[in-house]
Every structure is written in C-alpha cells, then in structure tokens.
C-alpha positions as CSV (number, residue, x, y, z in Angstrom):
1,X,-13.8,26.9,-27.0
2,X,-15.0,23.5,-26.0
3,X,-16.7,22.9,-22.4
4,X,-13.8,21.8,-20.8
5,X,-11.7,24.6,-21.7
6,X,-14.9,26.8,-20.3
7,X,-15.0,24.7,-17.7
8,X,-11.0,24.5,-16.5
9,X,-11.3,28.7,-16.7
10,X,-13.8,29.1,-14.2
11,X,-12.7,30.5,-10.7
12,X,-12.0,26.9,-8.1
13,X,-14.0,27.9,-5.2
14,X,-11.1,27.5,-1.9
15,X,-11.6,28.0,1.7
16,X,-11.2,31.9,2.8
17,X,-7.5,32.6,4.2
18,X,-7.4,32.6,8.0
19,X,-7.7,35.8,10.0
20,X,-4.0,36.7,11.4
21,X,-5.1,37.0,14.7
22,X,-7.5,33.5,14.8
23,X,-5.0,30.7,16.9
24,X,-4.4,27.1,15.5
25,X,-5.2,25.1,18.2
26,X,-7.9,24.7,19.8
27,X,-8.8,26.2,23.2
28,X,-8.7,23.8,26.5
29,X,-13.1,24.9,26.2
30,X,-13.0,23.8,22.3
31,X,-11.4,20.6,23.2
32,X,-13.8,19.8,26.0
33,X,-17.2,20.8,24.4
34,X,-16.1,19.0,21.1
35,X,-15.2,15.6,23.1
36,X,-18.7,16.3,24.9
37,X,-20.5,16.6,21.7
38,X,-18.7,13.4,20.2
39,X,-19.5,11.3,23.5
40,X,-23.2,12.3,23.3
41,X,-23.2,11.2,19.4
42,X,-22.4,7.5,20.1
43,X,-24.7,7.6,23.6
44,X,-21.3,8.2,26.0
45,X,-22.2,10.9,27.7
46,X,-20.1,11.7,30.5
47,X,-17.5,9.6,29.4
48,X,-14.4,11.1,30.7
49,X,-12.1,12.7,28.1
50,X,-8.5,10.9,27.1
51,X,-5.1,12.9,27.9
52,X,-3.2,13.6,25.6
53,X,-0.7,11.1,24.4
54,X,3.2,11.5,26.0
55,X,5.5,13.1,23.6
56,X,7.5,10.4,21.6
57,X,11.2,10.6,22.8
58,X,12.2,10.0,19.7
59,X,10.7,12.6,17.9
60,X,11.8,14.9,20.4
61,X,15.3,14.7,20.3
62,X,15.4,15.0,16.5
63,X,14.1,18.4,16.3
C-alpha cells in the first residue's frame, strides 16, 4: 500500500451533526451582540444596526 492509498483511508475529520433541538437562525440577542462585536472591530461602535432587507416580490410569488 502506497501513502496515498494510506492516506485516502484515513477517517476525514467533518463538523459534529447538529443537536435536534439547536434552531437555525439566530436569535434577535445573537444578531445584535454579533453586529456589536463587528462594529467595534472596524472602530464603529454604536453604529446602529441595518434592517433587514424587504422580501423580493419576485421570489415570493414563485414559491
């Protein structure tokens, strides 16, 4: 067996399946604290966060 072959039989590490119960989106709290923590990176702190954009009409009305 050459490395390669050892190598292509070893385990790929992936990222752990999510807990059933753990929600997709983030919390109104996450959202906040996250755009808090990015405004504070780039020295904006207290820089109001953006709403979220309007639904595209378009988009809507095919699903």
């Amino acid at each position: 067996m050459n490395p390669l072959e050892r190598l292509l039989l070893e385990e790929v590490p992936v990222r752990p399946d999510r807990p059933v119960d753990a929600h997709s989106l983030w919390t109104q709290q996450e959202q906040d604290r996250h755009w808090d923590e990015l405004a504070a990176a780039v020295g904006r702190t207290g820089e109001k966060r953006p709403s979220p954009p309007a639904p595209d009409v378009d988009t809507e009305a095919a699903a």
